[in-house]
Backbone as JSON Lines, residues from 0, in Angstrom:
{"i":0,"aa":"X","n":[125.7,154.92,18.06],"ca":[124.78,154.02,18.69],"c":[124.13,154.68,19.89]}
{"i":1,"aa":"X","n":[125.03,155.04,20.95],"ca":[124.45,156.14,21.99],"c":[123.58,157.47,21.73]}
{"i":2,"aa":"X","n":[124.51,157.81,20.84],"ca":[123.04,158.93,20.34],"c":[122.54,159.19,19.66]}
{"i":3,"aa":"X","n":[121.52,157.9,19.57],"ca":[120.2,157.58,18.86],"c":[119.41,157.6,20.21]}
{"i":4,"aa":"X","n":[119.61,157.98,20.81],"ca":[118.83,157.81,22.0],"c":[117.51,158.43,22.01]}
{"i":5,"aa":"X","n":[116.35,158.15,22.41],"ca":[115.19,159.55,22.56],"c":[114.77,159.63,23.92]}
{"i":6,"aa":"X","n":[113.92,160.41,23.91],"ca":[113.64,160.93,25.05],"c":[112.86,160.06,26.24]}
{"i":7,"aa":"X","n":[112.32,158.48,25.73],"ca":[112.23,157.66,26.56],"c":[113.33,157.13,27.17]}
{"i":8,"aa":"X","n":[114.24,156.97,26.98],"ca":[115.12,155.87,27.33],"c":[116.41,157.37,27.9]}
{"i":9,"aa":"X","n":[116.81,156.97,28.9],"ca":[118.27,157.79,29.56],"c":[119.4,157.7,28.67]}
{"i":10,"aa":"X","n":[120.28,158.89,28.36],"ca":[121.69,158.57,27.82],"c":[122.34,158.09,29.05]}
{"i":11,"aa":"X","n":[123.29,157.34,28.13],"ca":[124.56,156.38,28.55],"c":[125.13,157.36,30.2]}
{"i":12,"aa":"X","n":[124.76,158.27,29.97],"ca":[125.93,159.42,31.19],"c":[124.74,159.19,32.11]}
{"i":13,"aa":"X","n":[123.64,159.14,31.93],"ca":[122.56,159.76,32.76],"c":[122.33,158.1,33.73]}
{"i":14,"aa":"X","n":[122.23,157.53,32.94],"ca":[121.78,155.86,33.49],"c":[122.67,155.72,35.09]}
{"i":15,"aa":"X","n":[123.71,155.99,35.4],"ca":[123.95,155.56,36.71],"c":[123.15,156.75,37.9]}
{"i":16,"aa":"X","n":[122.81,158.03,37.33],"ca":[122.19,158.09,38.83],"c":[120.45,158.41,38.4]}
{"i":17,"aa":"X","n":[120.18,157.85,37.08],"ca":[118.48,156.91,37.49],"c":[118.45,155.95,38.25]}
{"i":18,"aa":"X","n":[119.65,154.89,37.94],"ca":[120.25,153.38,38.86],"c":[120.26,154.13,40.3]}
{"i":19,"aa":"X","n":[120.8,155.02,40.53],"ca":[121.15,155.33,42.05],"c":[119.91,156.07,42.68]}
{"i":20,"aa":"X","n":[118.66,156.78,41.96],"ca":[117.74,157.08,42.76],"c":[116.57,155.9,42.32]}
{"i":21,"aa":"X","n":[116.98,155.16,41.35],"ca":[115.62,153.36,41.82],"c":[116.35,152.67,43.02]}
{"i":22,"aa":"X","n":[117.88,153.3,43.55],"ca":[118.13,152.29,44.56],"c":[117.69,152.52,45.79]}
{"i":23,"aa":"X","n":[117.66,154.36,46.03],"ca":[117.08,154.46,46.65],"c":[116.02,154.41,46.56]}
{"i":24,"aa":"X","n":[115.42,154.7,46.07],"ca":[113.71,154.35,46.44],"c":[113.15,152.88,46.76]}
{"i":25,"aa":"X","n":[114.5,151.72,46.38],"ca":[114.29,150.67,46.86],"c":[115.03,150.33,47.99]}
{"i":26,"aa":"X","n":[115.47,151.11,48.53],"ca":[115.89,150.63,49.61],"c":[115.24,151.28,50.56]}
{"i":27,"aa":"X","n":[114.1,152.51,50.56],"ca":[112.99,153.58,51.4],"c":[111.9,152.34,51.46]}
{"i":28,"aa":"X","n":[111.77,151.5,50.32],"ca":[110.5,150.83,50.4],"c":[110.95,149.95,51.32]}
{"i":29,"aa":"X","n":[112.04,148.81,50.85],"ca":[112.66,148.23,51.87],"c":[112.48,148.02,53.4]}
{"i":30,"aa":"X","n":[112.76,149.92,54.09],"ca":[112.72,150.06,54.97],"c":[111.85,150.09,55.88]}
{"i":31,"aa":"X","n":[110.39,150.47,54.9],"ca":[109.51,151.27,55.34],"c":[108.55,149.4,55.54]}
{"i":32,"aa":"X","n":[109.53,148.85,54.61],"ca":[108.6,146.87,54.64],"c":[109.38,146.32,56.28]}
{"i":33,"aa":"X","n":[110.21,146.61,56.35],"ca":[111.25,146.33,57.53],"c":[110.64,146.82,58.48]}
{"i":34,"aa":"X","n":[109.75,148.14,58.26],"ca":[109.67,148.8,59.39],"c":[107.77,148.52,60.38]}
{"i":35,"aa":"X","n":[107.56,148.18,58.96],"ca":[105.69,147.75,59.16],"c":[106.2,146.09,59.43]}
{"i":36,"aa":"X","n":[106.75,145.44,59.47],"ca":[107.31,143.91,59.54],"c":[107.53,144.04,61.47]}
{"i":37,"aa":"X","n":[108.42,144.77,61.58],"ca":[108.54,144.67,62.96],"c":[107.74,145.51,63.81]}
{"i":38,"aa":"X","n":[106.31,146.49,63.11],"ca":[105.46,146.76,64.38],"c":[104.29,145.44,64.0]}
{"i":39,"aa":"X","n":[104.29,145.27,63.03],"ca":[103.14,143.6,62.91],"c":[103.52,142.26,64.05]}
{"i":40,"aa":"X","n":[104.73,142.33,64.03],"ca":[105.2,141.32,64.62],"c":[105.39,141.8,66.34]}
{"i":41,"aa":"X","n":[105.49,143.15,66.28],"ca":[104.99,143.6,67.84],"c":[103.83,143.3,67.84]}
{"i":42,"aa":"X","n":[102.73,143.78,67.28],"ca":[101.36,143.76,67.7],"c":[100.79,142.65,67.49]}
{"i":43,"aa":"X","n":[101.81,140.97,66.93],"ca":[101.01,139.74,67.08],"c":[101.55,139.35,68.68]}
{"i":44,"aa":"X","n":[102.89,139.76,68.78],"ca":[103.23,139.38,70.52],"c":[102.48,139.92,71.37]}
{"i":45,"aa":"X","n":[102.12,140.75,71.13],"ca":[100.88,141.66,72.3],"c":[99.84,141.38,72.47]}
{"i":46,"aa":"X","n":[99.16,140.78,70.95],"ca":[98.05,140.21,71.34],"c":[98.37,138.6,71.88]}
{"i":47,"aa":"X","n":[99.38,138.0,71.48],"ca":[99.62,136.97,71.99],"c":[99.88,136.87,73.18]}
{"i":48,"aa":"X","n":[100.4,137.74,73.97],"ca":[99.98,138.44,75.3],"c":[98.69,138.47,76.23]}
{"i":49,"aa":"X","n":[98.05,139.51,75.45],"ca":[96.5,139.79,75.77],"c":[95.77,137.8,75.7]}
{"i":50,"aa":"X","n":[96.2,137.46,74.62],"ca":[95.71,136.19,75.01],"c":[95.89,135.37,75.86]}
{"i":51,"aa":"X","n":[97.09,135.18,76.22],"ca":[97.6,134.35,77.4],"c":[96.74,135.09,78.86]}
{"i":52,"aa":"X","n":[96.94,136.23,79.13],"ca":[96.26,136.52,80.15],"c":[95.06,136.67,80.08]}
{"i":53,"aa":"X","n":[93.91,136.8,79.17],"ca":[92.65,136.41,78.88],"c":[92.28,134.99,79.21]}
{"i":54,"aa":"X","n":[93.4,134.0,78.81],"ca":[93.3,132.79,79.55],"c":[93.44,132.25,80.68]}
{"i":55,"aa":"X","n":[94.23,133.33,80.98],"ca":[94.77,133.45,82.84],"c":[93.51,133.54,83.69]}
{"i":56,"aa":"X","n":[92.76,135.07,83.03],"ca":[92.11,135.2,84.14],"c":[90.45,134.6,83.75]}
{"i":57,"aa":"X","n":[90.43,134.29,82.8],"ca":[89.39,133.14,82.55],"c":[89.51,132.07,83.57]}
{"i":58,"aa":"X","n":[90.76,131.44,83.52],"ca":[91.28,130.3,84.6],"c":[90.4,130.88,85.83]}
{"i":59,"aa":"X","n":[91.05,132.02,86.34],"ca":[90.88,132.88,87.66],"c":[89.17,132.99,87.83]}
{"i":60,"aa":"X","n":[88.79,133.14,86.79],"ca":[87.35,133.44,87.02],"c":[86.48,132.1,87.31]}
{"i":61,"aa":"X","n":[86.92,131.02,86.62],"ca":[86.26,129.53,87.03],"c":[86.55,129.31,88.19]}
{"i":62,"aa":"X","n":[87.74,129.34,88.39],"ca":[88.39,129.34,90.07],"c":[87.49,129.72,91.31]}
{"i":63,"aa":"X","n":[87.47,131.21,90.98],"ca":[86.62,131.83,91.49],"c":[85.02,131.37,91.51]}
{"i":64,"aa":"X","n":[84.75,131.23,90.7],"ca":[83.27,130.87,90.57],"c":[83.48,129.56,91.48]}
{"i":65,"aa":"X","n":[83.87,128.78,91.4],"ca":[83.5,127.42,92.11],"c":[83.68,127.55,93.34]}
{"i":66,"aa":"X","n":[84.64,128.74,93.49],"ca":[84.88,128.8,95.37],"c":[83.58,129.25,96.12]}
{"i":67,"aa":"X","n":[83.4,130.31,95.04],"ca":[82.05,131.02,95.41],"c":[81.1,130.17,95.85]}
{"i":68,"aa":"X","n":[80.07,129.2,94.42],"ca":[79.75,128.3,94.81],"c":[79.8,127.48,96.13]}
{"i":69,"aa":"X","n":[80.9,127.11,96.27],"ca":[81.57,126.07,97.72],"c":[80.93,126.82,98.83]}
{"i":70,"aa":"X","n":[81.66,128.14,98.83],"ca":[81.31,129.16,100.04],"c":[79.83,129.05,100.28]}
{"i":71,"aa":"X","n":[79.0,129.2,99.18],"ca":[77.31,129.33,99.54],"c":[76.69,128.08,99.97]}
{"i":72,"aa":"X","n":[77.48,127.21,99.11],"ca":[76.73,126.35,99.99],"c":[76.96,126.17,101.37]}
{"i":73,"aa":"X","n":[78.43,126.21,101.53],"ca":[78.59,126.36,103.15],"c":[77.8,126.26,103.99]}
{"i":74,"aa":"X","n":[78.13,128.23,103.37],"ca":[77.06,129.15,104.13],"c":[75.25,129.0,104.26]}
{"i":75,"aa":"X","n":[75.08,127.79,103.87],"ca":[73.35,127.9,103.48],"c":[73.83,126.23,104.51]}
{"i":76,"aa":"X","n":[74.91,125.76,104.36],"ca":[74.81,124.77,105.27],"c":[74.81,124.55,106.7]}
{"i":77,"aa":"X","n":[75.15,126.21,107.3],"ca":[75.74,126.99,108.11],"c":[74.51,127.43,109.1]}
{"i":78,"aa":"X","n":[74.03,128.01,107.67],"ca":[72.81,128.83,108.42],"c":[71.87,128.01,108.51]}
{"i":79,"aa":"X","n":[71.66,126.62,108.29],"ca":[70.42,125.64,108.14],"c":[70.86,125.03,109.95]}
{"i":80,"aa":"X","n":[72.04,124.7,109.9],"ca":[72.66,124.2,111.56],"c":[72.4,125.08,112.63]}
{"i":81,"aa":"X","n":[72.51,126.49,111.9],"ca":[72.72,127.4,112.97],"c":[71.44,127.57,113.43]}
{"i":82,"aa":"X","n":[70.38,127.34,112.44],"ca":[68.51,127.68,113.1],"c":[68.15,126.48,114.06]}
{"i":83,"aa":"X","n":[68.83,124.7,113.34],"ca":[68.48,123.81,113.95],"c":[69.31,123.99,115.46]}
{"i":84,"aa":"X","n":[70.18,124.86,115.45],"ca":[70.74,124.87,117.32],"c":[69.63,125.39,117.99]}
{"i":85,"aa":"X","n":[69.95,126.98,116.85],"ca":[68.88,128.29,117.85],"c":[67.61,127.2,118.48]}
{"i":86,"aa":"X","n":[66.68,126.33,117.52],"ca":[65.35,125.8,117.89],"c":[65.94,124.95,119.22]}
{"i":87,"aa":"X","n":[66.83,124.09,119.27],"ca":[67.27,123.0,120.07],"c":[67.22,123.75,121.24]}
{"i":88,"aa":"X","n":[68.38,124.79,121.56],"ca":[68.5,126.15,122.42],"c":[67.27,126.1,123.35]}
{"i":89,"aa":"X","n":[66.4,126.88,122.26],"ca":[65.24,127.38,122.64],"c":[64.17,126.52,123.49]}
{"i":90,"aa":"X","n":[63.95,125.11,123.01],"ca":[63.69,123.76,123.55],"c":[64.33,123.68,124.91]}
{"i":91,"aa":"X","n":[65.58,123.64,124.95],"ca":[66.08,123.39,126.07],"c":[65.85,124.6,127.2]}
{"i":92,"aa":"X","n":[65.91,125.31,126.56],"ca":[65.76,126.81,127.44],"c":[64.21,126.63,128.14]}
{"i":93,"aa":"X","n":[63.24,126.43,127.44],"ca":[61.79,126.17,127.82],"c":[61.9,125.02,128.71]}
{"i":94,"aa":"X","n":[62.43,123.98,128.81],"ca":[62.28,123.16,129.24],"c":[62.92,123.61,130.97]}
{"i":95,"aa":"X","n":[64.25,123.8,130.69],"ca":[64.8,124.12,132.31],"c":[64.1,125.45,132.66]}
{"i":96,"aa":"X","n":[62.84,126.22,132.11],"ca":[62.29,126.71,132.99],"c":[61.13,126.28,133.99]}
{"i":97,"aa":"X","n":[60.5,125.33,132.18],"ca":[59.75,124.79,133.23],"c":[60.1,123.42,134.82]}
{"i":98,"aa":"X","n":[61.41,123.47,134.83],"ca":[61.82,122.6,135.59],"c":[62.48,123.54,136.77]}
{"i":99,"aa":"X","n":[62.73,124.79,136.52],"ca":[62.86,126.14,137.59],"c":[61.64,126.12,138.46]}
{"i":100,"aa":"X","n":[60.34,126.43,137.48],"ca":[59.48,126.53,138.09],"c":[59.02,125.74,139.1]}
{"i":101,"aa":"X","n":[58.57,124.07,138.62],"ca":[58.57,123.49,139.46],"c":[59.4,123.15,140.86]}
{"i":102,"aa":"X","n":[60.75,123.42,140.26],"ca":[61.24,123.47,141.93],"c":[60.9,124.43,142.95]}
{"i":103,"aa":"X","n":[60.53,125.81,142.14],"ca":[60.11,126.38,142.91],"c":[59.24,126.34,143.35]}
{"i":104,"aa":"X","n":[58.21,125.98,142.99],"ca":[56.58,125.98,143.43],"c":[56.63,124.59,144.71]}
{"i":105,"aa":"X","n":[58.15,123.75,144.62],"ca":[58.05,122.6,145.24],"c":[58.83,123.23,146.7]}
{"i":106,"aa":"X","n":[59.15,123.91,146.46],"ca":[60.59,124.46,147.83],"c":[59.16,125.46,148.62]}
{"i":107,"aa":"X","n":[58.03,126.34,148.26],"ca":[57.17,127.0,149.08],"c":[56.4,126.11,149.92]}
């Protein structure tokens, strides 16, 4: 029965180490699935990473923007007070001269 065998098929002696190099080669593929499995699953945490702080500093950047905003207007609210003094200032300044003057012109 065994040797009727042909040249497709392994004799009876030969069959355990064809069995032992399909095991290895299934257990290389195995590894090599094991091994692309856990850099995939690194590189979804990383980007899941990169995302979280993409959202971070998105946050940071609205943040920012509105302070900015705040600040200018402030500052434009700032500098609108600060001209209406300077003019007031200046008013008043004109005025107590001309009220220098007259005392003086009143004391000769």
């Amino acid at each position: 029965m065994f040797g009727s065998m042909d040249r497709n098929h392994p004799e009876p002696s030969r069959l355990p180490a064809c069995l032992e190099a399909a095991l290895q080669r299934l257990t290389s593929a195995i590894e090599k699935l094991d091994a692309a499995e856990e850099r995939r699953l690194s590189a979804d945490a990383a980007r899941a990473n990169l995302q979280e702080e993409v959202a971070v500093l998105q946050d940071d950047r609205l943040r920012l923007a509105r302070e900015l905003d705040s600040a200018s207007a402030l500052c434009k609210s700032l500098d609108s007070a600060s001209q209406e003094v300077s003019r007031k200032l200046s008013l008043a300044i004109a005025e107590i001269e001309v009220i220098i003057a007259e005392m003086a012109t009143r004391e000769e």
